[in-house]
Kinemage of the C-alpha trace (Angstrom):
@kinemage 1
@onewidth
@group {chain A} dominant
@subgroup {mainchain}
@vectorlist {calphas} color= white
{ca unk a 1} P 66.537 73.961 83.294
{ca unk a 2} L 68.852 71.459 82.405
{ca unk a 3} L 66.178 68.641 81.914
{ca unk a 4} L 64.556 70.930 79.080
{ca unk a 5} L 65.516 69.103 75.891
{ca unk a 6} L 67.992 72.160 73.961
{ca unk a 7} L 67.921 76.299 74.520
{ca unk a 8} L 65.831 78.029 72.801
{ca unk a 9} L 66.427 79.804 69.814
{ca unk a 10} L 67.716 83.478 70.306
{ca unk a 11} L 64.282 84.830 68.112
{ca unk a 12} L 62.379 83.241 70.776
{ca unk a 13} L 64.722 83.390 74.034
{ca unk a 14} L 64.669 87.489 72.965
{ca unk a 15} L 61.037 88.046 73.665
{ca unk a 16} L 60.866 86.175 76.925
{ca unk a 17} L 61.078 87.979 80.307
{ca unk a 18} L 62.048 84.783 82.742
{ca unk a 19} L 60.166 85.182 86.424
{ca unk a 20} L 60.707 82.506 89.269
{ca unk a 21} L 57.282 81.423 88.189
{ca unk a 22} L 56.124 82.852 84.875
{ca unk a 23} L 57.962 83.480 81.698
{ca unk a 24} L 56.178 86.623 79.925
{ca unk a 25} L 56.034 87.113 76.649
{ca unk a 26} L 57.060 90.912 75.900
{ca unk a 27} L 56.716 90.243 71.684
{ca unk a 28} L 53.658 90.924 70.052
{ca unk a 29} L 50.381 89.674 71.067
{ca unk a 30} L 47.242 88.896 69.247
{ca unk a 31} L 43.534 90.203 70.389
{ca unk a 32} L 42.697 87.128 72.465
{ca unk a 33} L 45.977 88.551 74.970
{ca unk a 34} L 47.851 85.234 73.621
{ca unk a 35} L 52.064 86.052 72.391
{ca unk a 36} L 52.542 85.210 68.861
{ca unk a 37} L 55.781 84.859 66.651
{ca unk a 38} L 55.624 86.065 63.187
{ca unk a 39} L 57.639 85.583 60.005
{ca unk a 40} L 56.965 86.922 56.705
{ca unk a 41} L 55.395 83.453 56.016
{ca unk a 42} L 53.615 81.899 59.056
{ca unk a 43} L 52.223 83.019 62.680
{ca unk a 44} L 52.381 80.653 65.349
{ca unk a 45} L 51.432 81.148 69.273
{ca unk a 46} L 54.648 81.844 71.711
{ca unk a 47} L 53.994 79.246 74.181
{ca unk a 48} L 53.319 76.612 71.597
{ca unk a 49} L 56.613 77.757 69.981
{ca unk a 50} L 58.437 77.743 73.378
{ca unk a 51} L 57.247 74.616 74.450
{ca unk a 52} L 57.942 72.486 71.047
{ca unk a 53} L 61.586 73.803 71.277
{ca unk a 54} L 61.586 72.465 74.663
{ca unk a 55} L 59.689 69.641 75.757
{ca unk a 56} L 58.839 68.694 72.117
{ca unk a 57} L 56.030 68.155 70.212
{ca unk a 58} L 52.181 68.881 71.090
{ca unk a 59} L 50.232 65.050 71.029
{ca unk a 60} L 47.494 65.422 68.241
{ca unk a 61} L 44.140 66.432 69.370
{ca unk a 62} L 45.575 67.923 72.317
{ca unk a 63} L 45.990 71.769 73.391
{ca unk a 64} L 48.689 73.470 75.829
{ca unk a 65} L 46.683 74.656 78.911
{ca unk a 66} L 48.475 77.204 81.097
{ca unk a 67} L 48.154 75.397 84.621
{ca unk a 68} L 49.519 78.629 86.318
{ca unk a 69} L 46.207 80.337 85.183
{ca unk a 70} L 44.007 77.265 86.372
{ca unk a 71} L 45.986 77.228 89.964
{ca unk a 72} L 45.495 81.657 90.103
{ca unk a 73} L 41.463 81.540 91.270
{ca unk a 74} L 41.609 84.888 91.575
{ca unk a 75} L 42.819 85.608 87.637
{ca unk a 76} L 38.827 86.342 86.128
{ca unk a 77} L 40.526 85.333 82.716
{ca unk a 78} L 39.643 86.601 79.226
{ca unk a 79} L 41.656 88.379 76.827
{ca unk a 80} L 43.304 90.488 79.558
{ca unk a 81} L 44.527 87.316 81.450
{ca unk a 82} L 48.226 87.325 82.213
{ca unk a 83} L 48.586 84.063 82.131
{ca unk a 84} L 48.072 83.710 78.416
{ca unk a 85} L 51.499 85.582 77.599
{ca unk a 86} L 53.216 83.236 80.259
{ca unk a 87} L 55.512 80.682 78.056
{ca unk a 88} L 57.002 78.745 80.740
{ca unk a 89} L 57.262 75.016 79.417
{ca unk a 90} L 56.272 73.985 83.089
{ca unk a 91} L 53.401 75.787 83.592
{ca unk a 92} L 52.116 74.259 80.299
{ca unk a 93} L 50.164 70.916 80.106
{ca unk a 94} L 48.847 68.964 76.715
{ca unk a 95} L 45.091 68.506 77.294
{ca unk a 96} L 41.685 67.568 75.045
{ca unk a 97} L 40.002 70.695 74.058
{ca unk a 98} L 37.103 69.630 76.278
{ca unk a 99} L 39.758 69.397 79.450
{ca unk a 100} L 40.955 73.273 78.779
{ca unk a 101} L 37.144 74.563 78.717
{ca unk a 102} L 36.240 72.631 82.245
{ca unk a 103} L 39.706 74.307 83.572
{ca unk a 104} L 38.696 77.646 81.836
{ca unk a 105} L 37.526 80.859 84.550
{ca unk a 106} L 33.947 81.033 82.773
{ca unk a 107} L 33.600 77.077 84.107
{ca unk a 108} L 34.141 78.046 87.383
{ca unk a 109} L 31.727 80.502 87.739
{ca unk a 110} L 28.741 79.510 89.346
{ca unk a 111} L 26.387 82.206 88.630
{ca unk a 112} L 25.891 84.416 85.778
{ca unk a 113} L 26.472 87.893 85.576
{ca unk a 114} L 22.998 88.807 86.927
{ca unk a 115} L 23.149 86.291 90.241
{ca unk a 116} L 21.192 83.395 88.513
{ca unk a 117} L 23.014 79.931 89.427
{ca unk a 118} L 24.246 77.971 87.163
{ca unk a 119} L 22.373 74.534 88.000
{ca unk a 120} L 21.755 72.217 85.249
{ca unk a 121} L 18.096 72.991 84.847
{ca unk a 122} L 19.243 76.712 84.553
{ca unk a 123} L 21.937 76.167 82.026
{ca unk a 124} L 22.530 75.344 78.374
{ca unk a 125} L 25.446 75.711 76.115
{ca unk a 126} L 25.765 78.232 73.470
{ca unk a 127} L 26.175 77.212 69.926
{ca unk a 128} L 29.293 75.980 68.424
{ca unk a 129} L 30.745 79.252 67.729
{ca unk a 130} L 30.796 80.391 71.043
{ca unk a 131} L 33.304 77.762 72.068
{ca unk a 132} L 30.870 75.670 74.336
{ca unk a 133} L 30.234 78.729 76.859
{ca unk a 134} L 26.985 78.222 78.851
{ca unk a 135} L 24.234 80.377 78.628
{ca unk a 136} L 21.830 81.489 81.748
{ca unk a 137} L 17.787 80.109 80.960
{ca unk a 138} L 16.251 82.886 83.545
{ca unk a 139} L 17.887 85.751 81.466
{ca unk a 140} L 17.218 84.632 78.058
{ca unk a 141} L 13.565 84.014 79.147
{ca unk a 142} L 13.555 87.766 81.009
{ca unk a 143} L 15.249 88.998 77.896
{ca unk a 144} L 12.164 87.526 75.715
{ca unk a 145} L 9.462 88.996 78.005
{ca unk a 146} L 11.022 92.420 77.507
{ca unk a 147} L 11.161 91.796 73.463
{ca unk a 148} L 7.479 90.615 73.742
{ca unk a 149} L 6.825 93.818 75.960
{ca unk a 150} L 8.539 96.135 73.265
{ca unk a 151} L 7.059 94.449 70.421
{ca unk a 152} L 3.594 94.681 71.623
{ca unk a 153} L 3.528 98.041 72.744
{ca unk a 154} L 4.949 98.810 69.411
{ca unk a 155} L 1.984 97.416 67.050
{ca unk a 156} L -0.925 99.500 69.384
């Protein structure tokens, strides 16, 4: 540790359960499994906190991606991944936003959740809001004929 810049303050150092690997966050954490600090005026994620303190600050128009999750190919990721509490300065990396998503589980999949592959003729990507996840072309288009089904039988 001694090439980390300074120690970390004793709010933050508190809250941190240090592995040979990961560094868990046992303070709160928000809905999308991620550690946050709090004060009465401001909420900040842990391993942002953790990682200005010690390496310094996050480039602008980057993110921190937690490399431990992208090197675990067996963590399925979501909010239950237990990589997002991990605030270990070294097992975070600045990246673009578009970076993260290609390193992201969902990415890796190469089917969706009903077998269909995800080739490029198969795929596109879901509207802004859904944070560039891909969408499967064979289920929306057996999710229409069942609509169409329904709908019909209803006006007879």
């Amino acid at each position: 540790m001694n090439e980390l810049k300074q120690q970390l303050p004793l709010r933050l150092e508190s809250k941190i359960e240090r592995g040979e690997g990961c560094w868990i966050w046992t303070g709160r954490v928000d809905r999308a499994g991620y550690g946050r600090l709090s004060s009465h005026v401001t909420s900040a994620q842990a391993h942002r906190q953790v990682y200005e303190a010690l390496i310094g600050p996050i480039p602008d128009g980057l993110e921190l991606d937690h490399t431990c999750h992208t090197a675990d190919k067996s963590c399925v990721g979501g909010d239950s991944c237990p990589h997002r509490r991990c605030v270990n300065p070294r097992h975070l990396e600045p990246v673009t936003r578009a970076e993260n998503a290609r390193r992201s589980a969902p990415a890796q999949k190469t089917e969706c959740v009903n077998g269909h592959p995800y080739t490029p003729e198969n795929t596109y990507l879901k509207p802004e809001k859904s944070r560039g996840r891909r969408g499967c072309r064979a289920c929306v288009r057996e999710a229409t004929r069942r609509y169409e089904a329904r709908k019909k039988g209803a006006t007879r």
